[in-house]
N, C-alpha and C positions, 0 to 999 in steps of 0.2 A: 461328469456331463459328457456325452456322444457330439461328438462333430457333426451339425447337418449342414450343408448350404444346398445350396439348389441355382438350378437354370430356369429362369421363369421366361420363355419368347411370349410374343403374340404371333400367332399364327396367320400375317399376312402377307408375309413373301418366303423368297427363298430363301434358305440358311444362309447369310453375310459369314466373312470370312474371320472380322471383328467380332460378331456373337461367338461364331466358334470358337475362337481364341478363349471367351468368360468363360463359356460352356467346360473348354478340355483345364483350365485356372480350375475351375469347380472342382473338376475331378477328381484334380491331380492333389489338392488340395486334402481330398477326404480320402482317399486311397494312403496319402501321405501320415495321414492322423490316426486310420481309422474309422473313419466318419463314414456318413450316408451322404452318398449325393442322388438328388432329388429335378425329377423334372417336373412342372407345372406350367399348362397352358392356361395364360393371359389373352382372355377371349371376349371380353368383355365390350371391344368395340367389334359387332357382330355383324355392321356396315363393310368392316372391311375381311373380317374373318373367313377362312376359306379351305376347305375338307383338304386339297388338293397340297395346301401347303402344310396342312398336320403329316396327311404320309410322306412330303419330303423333308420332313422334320426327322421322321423316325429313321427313312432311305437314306437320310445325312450320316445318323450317326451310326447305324449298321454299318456302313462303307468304312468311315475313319475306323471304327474297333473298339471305341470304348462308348459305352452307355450309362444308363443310371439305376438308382439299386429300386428308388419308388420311383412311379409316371402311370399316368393315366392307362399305358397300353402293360402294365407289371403289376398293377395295384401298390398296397399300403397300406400302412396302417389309417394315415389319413386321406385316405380318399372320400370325396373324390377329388381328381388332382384338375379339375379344368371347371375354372372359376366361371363360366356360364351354369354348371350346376351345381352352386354353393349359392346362390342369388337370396337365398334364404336368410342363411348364416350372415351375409352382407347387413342386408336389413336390421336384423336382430341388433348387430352392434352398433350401427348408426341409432337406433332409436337409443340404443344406451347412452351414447354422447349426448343425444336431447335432456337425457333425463339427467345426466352431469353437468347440466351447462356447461359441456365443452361445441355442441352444434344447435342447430336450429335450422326452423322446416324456412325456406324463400318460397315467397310464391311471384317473383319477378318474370314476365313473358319475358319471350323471347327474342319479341318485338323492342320491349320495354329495353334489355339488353341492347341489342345492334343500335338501337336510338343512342344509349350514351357514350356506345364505341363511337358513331361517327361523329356526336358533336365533338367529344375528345379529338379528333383528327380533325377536324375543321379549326380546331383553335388553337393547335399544333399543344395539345399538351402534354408533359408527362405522363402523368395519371394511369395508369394500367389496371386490370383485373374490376372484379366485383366491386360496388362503391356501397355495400353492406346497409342496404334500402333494408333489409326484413333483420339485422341482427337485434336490432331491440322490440321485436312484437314481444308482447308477453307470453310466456308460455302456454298458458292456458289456452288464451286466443289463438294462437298458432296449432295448437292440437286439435280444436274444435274445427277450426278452416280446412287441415287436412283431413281428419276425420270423414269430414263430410266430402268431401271428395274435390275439392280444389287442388286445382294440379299444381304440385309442388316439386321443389328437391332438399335435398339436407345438405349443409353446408357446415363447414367445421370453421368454429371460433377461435380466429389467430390470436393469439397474446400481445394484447396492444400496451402494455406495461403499465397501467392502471393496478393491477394490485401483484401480476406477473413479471417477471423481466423480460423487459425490455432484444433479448437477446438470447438464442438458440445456440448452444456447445456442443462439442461431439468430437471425439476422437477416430479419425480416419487411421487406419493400419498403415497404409504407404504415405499419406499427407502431412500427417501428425494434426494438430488438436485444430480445430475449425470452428469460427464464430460466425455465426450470421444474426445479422439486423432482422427481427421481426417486422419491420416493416418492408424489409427488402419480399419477404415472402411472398407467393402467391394470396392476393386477400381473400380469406374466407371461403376457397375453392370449395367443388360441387365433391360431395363425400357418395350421394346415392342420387342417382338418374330421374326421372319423374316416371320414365316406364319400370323401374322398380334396381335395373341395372347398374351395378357399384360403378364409380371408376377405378383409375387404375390406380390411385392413394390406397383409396379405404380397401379392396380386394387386396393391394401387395401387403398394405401392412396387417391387415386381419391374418392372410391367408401363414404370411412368416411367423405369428406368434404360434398360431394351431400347429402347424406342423414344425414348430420348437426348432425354425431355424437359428443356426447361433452363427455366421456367416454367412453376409451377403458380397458379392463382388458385380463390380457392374462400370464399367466404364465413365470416364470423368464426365461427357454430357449430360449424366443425372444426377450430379453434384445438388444443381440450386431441388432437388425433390428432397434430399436429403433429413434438413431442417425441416419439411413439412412431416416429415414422416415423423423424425423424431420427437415433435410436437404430438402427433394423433399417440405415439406411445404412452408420452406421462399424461397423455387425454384420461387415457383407458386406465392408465396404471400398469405399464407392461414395461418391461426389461427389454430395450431395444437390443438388435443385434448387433455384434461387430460389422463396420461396413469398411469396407477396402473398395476403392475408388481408382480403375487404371488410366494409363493414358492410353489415347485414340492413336489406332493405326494410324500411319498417313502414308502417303507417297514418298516418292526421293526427292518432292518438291516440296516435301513439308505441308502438303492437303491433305486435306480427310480422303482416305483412299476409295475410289470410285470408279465409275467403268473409263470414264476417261485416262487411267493409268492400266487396265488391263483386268483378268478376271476377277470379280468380285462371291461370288458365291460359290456355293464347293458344286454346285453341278457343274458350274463352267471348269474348274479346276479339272473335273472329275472327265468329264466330254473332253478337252483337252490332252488328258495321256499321261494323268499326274498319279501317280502311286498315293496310300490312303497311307501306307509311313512316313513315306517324303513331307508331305503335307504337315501331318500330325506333329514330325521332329521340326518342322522350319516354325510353323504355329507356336510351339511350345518353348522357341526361343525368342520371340517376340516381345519383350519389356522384360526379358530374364535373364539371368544367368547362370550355370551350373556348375561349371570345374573349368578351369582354363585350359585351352588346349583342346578339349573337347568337343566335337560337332555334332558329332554322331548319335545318338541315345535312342532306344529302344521306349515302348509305351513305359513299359515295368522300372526302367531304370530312371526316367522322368518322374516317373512317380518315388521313386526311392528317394531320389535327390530334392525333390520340390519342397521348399519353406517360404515364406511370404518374404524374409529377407533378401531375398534375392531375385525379388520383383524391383525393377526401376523405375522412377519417377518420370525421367524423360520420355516423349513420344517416339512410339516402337514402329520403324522407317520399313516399309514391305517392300523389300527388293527382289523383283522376280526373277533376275539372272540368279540371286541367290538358292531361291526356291526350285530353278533349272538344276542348279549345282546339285543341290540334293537331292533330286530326281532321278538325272544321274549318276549318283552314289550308291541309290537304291536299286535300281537298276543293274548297277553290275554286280553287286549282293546274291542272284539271283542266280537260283540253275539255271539249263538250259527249259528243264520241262515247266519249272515256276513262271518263267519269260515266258515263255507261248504260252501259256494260260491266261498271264496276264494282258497280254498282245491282241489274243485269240478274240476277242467281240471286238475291235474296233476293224480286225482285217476281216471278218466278218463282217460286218457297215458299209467297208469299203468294197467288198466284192470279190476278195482278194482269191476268193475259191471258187471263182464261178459265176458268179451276182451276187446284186444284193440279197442280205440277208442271208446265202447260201453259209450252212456251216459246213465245213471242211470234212470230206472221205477220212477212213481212216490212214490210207497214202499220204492224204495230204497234210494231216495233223502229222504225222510221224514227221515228213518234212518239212513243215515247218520246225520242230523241234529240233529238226539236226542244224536247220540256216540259225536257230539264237548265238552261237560263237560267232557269226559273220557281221552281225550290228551290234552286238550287247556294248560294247566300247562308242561305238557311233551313236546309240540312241538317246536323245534329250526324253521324250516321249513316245508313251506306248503307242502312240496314233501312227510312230514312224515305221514301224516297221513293214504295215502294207509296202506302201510305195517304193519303199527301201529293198522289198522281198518279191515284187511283182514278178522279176523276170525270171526267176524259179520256176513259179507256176502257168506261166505261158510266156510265149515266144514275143518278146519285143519288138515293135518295129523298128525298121531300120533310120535310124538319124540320117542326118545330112553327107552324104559323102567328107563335108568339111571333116567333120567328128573323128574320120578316122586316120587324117592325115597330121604328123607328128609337126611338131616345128621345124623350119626351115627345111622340109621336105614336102615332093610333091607327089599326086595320083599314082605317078609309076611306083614311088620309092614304098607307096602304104601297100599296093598290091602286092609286093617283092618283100615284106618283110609278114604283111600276114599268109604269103602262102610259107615263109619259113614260120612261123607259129604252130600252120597247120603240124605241121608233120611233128611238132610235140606235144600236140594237145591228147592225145594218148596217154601219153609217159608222167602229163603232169596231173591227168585224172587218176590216174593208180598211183600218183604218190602217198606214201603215208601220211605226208604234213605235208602243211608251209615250209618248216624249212626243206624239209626233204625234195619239194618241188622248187624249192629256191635254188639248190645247188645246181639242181639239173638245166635252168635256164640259164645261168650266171655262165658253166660251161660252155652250153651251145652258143651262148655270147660273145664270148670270149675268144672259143677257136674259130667262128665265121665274123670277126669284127664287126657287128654291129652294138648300138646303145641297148643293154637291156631295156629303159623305159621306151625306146622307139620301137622297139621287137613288139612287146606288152600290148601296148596304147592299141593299135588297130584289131587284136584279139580281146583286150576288154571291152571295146567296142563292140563286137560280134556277137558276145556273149553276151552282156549286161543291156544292150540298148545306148549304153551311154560312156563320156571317158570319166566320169566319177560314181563308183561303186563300190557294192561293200569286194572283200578281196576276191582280187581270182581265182588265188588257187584253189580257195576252200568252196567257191562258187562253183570251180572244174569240176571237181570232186565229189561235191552233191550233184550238180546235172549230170556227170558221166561221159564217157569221152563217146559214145553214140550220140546225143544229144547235140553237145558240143561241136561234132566234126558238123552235125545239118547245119547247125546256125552259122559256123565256120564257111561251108561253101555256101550260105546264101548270101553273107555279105561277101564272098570274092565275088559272084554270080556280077552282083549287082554292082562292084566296082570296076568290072572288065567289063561292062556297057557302057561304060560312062566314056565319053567326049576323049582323047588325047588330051 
């Protein structure tokens, strides 16, 4: 027997960061076996269905790296794979339930309905779901009513332990064995729509037998569907699948993770500055665990390593300083030319060559390529690097006089120590390195008694715009000591106007 599972979304938002977690489980899962993993759109409520979020379904997982072997956009053998058109097939099997006394047609309005919700809430009852007005019409009379065109729906026959048990079993992979009360179940849920539309019971479990999935994974919220599902199996007479059950992301407060804790969907991740490995390795340690010692893992080697035993029970805590961490993990992974490529569309956004939108001369991709040694250590995110790299590509304005005055030194003392800067900003442009330009100030420092960091401070200033930047030397080095010396006399310029 072939591994299949599958990702089944409904396409009405954005890819959550929780599905993708099941989704790359799926994967890893059938990669790890052998198997097929299998994508299916659950489309069924077509009130909230929406084209826009099928292509960021697909733009989701192009970005991360890993995909699926069947979907609606690859074919299959069982296609098709997006259950608005199977509506057929839906049908077909619900009328077989009729015909098994395991469903029956309701023709309850839906007037008649909201009436016994609200008396139920006026008398503060228990009482929940359907109160099974149409389960004992006869059948005959119920075929003839819908027949003839009285609008109906089909509704599936819970097992009230009349000549059934009383109670629904099932062995969950991570849970272990699970009893639920037949009564506890939803009663008598709606199996097929009145305008002909399955719900999301009768399409998931039809759609799982046909396409012979033998693993489903799906998060503990769908727990109480569980028992129903497993119910419409020995309806039909079918071999339920293995179901594996996770726990819920939460916060570091122990919530269901949401925007109130920070980004929730992988565009936000993505808009953000977040690497599609970063992402993938932090995702993929979420309620798992691999080799001790280990943080690090490649898509392949996730997949090598992934068994369902070493999925955990406890809810998997989404910490985003940790997902920083491996961001910048992956990040310094990176050449110089890999980093500005990956860099290259956000300083692009931001203007970083000109304006928006402008993409970069071939000058200015070259250097940007040479500045990645001057933040690859500094950067959390690829969004940083613009801002980080502005004063490369134009001339910074000049900060506050404050900015370049050291501590416990004043006006005279910042004039008097960058016009000694000047006269090495030459020396320290044509050094080979950092270190090499390191000896050569630590010298001049040394024999003219002053602080190297007081020397520095009013020439990174001059240079960078600011007194925190990426470093100087390497900064000197790519602007050049022509550059250098303008920006050099525009801020003496403008500190020899200033006030005594």
């Amino acid at each position: 027997m072939q591994i299949k599972d599958r990702y089944a979304p409904s396409p009405t938002g954005l890819q959550h960061i929780g599905s993708v977690r099941t989704a790359l489980f799926d994967y890893l899962f059938a990669r790890s076996t052998g198997g097929k993993f299998i994508l299916r759109l659950e489309d069924t409520d077509q009130s909230r269905c929406e084209e826009r979020f099928v292509q960021n379904l697909y733009d989701t997982f192009r970005w991360l790296g890993f995909y699926w072997d069947e979907g609606p956009d690859v074919g299959g053998p069982s296609a098709p794979y997006v259950q608005s058109e199977r509506r057929e097939i839906y049908r077909n099997y619900a009328l077989e339930l009729i015909e098994k006394d395991r469903a029956y047609y309701c023709f309850c309005s839906t007037e008649r309905l909201d009436k016994i919700r609200q008396e139920r809430e006026a008398a503060h009852s228990s009482q929940t779901g359907y109160d099974r007005q149409c389960r004992n019409i006869p059948r005959e009379e119920a075929r003839r009513r819908a027949d003839g065109g009285e609008p109906c729906t089909v509704r599936l026959k819970i097992p009230l332990g009349e000549r059934d048990a009383p109670v629904t079993r099932y062995h969950d992979l991570l849970l272990g064995d699970i009893e639920w009360k037949n009564s506890d179940v939803n009663p008598d849920p709606v199996l097929l729509k009145s305008d002909g539309f399955p719900t999301y019971h009768l399409a998931n479990v039809v759609d799982d037998h046909l396409m012979e999935i033998t693993h489903v994974f799906r998060a503990q919220e769908w727990l109480p569907s569980t028992p129903l599902h497993i119910i419409m199996y020995e309806a039909f007479g079918w071999t339920a699948p293995e179901f594996c059950h996770f726990p819920m992301v939460v916060g570091t407060d122990g919530k269901k993770l949401s925007k109130r804790h920070g980004a929730t969907s992988i565009d936000e991740f993505r808009n953000q500055g977040y690497l599609n490995e970063a992402l993938v390795n932090y995702v993929a340690l979420l309620g798992a665990s691999y080799e001790e010692g280990k943080e690090v893992y490649s898509l392949g080697e996730l997949a090598e390593r992934f068994s369902l035993d070493k999925l955990n029970k406890a809810q998997a805590i989404f910490d985003y300083k940790k997902l920083e961490w491996y961001n910048g993990v992956y990040i310094r992974m990176k050449s110089d030319r890999e980093l500005a490529e990956l860099c290259q569309p956000y300083a692009v956004t931001a203007g970083l060559f000109g304006g928006p939108a402008r993409e970069p001369s071939e000058e200015q991709r070259n250097l940007f390529i040479r500045a990645m040694p001057l933040i690859r250590e500094r950067l959390v995110y690829l969004t940083e690097a613009a801002p980080k790299l502005g004063y490369l590509f134009s001339e910074p304005a000049l900060p506050p006089v404050e900015e370049f005055i050291p501590k416990k030194a004043d006006l005279t003392a910042a004039v008097d120590l960058l016009r000694r800067a000047r006269d090495l900003v030459t020396s320290l442009a044509e050094a080979e390195s950092d270190e090499d330009a390191e000896v050569r100030v630590k010298e001049y420092a040394e024999a003219n008694g002053v602080k190297l960091g007081d020397l520095l401070m009013p020439l990174r200033v001059a240079i960078t715009g600011a007194r925190v930047s990426p470093p100087l030397f390497g900064s000197l080095r790519i602007l050049g000591a022509e550059k250098a010396l303008v920006r050099t006399d525009r801020a003496l310029a403008a500190l020899t106007r200033q006030p005594g």
